[in-house]
N, C-alpha and C positions, 0 to 999 in steps of 0.2 A: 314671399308667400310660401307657405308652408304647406305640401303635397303628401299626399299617402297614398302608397302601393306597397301590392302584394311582390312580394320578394322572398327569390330560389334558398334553396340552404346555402349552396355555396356563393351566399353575398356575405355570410356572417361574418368572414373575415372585415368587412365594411365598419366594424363594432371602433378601428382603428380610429376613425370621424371624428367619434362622441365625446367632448371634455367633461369628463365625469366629474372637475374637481367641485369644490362646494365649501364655501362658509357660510355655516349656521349662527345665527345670532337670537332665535327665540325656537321653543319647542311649546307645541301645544299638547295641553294635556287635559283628559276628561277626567274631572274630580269629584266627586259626589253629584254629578248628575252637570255641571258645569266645566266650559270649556276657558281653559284658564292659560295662560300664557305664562313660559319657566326663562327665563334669562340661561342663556347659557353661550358656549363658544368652541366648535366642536370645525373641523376641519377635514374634509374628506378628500382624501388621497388620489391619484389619477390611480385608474384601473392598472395593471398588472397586465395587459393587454393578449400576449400570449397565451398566458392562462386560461384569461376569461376567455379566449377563441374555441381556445382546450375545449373550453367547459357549454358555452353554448351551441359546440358544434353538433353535437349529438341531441342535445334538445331542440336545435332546428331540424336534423334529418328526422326526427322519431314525430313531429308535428306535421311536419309540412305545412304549416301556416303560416306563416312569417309577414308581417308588416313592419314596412320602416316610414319613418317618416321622413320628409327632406325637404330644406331650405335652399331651392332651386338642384342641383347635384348633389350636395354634403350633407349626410346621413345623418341627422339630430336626433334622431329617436327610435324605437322600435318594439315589437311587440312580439312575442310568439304564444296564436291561442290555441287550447285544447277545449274542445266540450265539457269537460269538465275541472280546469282551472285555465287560468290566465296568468302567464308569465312577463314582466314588463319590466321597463326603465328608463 
């Protein structure tokens, strides 16, 4: 079952959890007013991990909102919101 809490900046290193990888096999796309489906084959790489710690470290301390999600302990998702955008993945 799958739980959501609010989480400190310094969980972001937790980002480690997440299998970011992904194949794609269809992309939806709005076409004159019609949502059409594109055949394609597109493959998404595992994060860079360091980097992205790099990189969300500062956008968690500058929020301080942070929500993860998780499948009993292991961090599957998360979210950092600002009043005026939302940052996710």
């Amino acid at each position: 079952m799958i739980s959501i809490r609010k989480m400190e900046s310094s969980e972001v290193n937790r980002l480690s959890e997440i299998d970011r990888t992904e194949d794609i096999l269809q992309d939806y796309q709005l076409i004159h007013g019609t949502l059409e489906a594109m055949d394609v084959n597109w493959h998404i790489a595992p994060w860079d991990i360091e980097e992205k710690i790099k990189e969300w470290i500062p956008i968690a301390e500058g929020y301080r909102n942070m929500w993860g999600a998780f499948d009993e302990e292991k961090r599957v998702g998360f979210a950092v919101f600002n009043w005026n955008r939302t940052i996710s993945t």
